[in-house]
N, C-alpha and C positions, 0 to 999 in steps of 0.2 A: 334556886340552883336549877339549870337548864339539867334537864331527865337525857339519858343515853338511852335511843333507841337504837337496836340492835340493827343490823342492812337487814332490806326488805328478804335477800336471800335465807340470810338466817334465820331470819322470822319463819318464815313460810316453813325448812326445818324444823323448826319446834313446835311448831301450831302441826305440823304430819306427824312427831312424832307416834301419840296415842295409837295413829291409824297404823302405822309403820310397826309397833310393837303388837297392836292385837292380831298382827297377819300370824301371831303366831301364841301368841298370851294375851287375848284381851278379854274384858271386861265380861263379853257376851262366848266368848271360845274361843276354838280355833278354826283359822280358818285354809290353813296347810296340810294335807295328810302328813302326815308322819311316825316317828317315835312319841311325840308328843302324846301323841291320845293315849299312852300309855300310862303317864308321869302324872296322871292330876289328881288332886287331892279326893278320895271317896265319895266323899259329897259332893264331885262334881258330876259324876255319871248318873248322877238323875234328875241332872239340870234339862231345861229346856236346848241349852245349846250343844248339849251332849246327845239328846235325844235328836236333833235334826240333823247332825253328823251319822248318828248309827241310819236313821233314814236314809241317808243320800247312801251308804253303806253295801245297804240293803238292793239299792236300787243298779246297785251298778253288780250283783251278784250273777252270775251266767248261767242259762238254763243247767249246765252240767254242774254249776255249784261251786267254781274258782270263780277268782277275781283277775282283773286286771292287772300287770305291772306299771308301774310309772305314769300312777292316774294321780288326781287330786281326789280324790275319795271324800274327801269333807266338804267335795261341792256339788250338791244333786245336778245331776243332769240335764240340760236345759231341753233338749230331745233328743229322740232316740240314736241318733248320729253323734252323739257327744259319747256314746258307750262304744267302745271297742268291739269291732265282730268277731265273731266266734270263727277260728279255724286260722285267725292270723292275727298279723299284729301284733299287739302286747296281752290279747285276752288269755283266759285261763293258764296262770302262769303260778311259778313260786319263786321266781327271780325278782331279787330285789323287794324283797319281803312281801311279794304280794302274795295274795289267799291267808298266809299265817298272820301276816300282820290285823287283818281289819277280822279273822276269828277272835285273836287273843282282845279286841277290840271289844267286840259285840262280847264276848264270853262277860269283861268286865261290867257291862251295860246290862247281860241278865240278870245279872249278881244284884247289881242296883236296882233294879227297874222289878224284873221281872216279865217282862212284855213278849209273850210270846212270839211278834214278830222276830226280834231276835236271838231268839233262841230256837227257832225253825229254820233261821239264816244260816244261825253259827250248825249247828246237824247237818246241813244240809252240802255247808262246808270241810263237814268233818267225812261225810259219806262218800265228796268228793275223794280226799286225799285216800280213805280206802280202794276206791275203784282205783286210783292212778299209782298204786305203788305197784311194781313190777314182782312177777312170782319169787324173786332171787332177792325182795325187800328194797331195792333200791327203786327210787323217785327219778322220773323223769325231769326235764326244766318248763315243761309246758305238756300239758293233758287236756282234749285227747288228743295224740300224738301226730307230731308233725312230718316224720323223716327228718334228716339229718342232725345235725349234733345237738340240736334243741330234744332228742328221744336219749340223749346219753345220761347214766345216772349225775347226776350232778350235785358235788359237795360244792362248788365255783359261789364265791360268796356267800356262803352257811346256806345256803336252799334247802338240801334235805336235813340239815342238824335242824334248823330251825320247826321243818315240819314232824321230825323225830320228838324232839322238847315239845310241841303241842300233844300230842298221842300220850308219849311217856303221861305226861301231868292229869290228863285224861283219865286215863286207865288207873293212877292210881287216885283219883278221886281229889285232884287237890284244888284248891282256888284259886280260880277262880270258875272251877268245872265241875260242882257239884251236882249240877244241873244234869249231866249227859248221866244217860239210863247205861241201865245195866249190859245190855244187850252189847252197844257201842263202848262200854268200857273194856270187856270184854275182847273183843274185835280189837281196840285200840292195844290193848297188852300183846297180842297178837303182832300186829304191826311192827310195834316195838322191837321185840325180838327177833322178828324177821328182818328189819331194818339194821341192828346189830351186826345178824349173820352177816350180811351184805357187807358191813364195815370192814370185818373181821376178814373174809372172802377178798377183799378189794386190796387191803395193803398191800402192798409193794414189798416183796420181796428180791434182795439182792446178795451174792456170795454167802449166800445162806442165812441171811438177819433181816428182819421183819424191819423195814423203814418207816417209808411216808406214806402217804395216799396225792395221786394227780386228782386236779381239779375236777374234770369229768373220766369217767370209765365207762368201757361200750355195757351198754345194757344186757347183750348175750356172754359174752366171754369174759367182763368185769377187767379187759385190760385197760390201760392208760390212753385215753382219747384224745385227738382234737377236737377243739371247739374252734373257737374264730379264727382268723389267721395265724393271729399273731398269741395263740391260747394253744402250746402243743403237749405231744403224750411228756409227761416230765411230773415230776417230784414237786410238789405243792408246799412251798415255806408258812403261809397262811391258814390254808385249809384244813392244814397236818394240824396246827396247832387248837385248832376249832372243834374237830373230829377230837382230839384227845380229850382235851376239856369234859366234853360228852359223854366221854367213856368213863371219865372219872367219876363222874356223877351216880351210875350205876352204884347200887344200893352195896348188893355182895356179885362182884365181880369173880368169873371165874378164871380157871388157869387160862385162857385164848385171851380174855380179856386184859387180865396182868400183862402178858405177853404182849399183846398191840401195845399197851402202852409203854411200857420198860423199852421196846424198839423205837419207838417214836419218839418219845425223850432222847433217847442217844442220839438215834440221828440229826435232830434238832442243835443237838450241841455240840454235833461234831462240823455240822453246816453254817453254823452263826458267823456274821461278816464283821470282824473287830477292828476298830484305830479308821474307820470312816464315816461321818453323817451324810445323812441327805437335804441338801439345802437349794433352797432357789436365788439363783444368781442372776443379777442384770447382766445379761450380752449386750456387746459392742450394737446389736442391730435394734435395742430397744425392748428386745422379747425377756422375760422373764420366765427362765428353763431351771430346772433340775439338774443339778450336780451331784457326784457322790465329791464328799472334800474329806481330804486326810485329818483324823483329828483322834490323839491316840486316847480323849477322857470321853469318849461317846458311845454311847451304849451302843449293845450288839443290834444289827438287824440280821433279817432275814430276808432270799430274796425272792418273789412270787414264784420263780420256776427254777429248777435244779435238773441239770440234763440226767436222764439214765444212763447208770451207767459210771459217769464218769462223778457226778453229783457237782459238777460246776456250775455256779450260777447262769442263765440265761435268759436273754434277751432277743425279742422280735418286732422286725416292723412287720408294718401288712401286706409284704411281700412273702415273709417266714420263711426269710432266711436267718440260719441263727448266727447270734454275737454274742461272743463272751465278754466284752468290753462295752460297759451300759454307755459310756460316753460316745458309742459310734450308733448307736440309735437315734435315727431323727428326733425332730421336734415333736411331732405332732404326740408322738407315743410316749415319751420321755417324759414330755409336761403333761401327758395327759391322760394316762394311766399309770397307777401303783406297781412299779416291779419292785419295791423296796417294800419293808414296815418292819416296825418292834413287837410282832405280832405271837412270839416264842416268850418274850422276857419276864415279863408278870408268870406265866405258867410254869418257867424255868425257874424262878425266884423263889415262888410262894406255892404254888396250885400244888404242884407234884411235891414237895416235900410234906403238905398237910395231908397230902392223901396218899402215901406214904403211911405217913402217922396214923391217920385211920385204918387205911387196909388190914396193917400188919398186929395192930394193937386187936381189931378185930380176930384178928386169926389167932391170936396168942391162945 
């Protein structure tokens, strides 16, 4: 019987696959920065291909001790030009998980390894994020500081919660941070609570009830900032929900703290958008765009910005002019940034009613 061979197209396919799969799980690593270097089994952080990743790591770390945003970090640098300069750019940043991510990296890799190089990386990382939090506890989005809204505290895609969860875990000695001396944990508990206040300081107060938190807040005044165009002072449906989480976390929570968060739940569920999803629809011109569609069994979302004030949803191009109808915002911004997400519902469902149950059982 004549054998069925596959078209030479397919073939080729399958014979890439292995290569196609290890860009991100193979054999020998990875070979994508990401969440990934997070996720891998114990025994892999004192592979050799774990160890040439914390190396490239290491190599891309900046005199001042951040990292780059929106690098490939698990690929050493081929010369000095392949690294981000200092003072612009994407260097020394906390956007987009960069600095926190490739610590909680290398942190994993001492644990393993032991290898002093990183662990003089990861300190060296941590001494950073102390020099760069602002006397009032909040974090900038890039240190040392640039001018404009890059120097605003910034919760805008977990940046400071994310750098708060390194410190907190720090200070209190857990793993995979056993490693940092006493001195630096100390200093890190410090942090911690100053970064609190800050939280605490920052929410959004309206007709007299503690709300949301905006994406960025000015560094001196802690009011509601712009950032990009199209990123204005307004009521954060994401951030809120991010910030809360965090707050929950806190061990014994006090009266300001219950308070942020007992505010920040209500608001959340008085702001939730019901009986619409967000789906992407072919248009007539071939483009594949973003629709909100009526659909009354679809779960709540929330929406990135919520005007002051009035707490109606909004929307901006990069002109920032505002709309309260997401269907009259162009393409470009519609398909290609998040004003939508279920970013409330797991925390509205589950989070806050178990810590609830804790809190209060604790107090009893």
């Amino acid at each position: 019987m004549k054998s069925r061979l596959p078209h030479p197209l397919v073939a080729a396919v399958l014979a890439a696959l292995p290569i196609l799969c290890g860009a991100v799980h193979g054999a020998e690593g990875i070979t994508r920065w990401g969440q990934d270097v997070l996720r891998q089994e114990a025994g892999w952080y004192d592979s050799a291909a774990a160890r040439a990743i914390a190396d490239s790591v290491v190599q891309y770390q900046s005199p001042q001790g951040g990292w780059p945003k929106s690098t490939n970090l698990a690929v050493a640098p081929r010369s000095p030009e392949d690294i981000p300069p200092e003072g612009r750019g994407r260097a020394n940043s906390f956007d987009n998980d960069a600095t926190t991510l490739p610590m909680e990296f290398l942190a994993r890799m001492v644990q393993a390894t032991g290898d002093a190089r990183y662990r003089e990386s990861f300190l060296r990382g941590l001494d950073y994020i102390f020099a760069a939090q602002y006397p009032n506890g909040g974090w900038p989005q890039f240190f040392p500081l640039r001018g404009e809204y890059y120097d605003r505290i910034t919760y805008n895609d977990g940046a400071m919660i994310r750098v708060l969860i390194i410190v907190r875990d720090v200070a209190a000695g857990q793993s995979p941070y056993a490693f940092v001396d006493t001195d630096r944990r100390a200093k890190a508990a410090t942090a911690v609570q100053r970064g609190i206040d800050c939280i605490l300081k920052s929410q959004i107060k309206q007709d007299g009830k503690l709300t949301a938190w905006c994406a960025q807040h000015d560094e001196r005044t802690l009011a509601p900032a712009w950032a990009r165009a199209y990123e204005p002072p307004s009521l954060s449906g994401g951030e809120t929900a991010e910030i809360v989480r965090f707050l929950m976390s806190v061990e014994k929570p006090n009266r300001e703290i219950v308070a942020a968060i007992e505010g920040a739940v209500a608001w959340l569920r008085a702001v939730q958008i019901k009986g619409a999803r967000l789906d992407r629809i072919l248009g007539p011109d071939g483009r594949t765009e973003r629709r909100l569609v009526n659909d009354p069994a679809a779960p709540p979302l929330w929406a990135r910005f919520y005007e002051l004030g009035t707490h109606r949803p909004l929307f901006l191009d990069r002109d920032s002019v505002f709309n309260y109808d997401y269907a009259k915002v162009g393409y470009e911004r519609r398909s290609g940034y998040d004003y939508h997400g279920t970013w409330a519902a797991s925390l509205l469902a589950q989070d806050y009613h178990a810590w609830r149950a804790r809190h209060f059982a604790a107090t009893k």
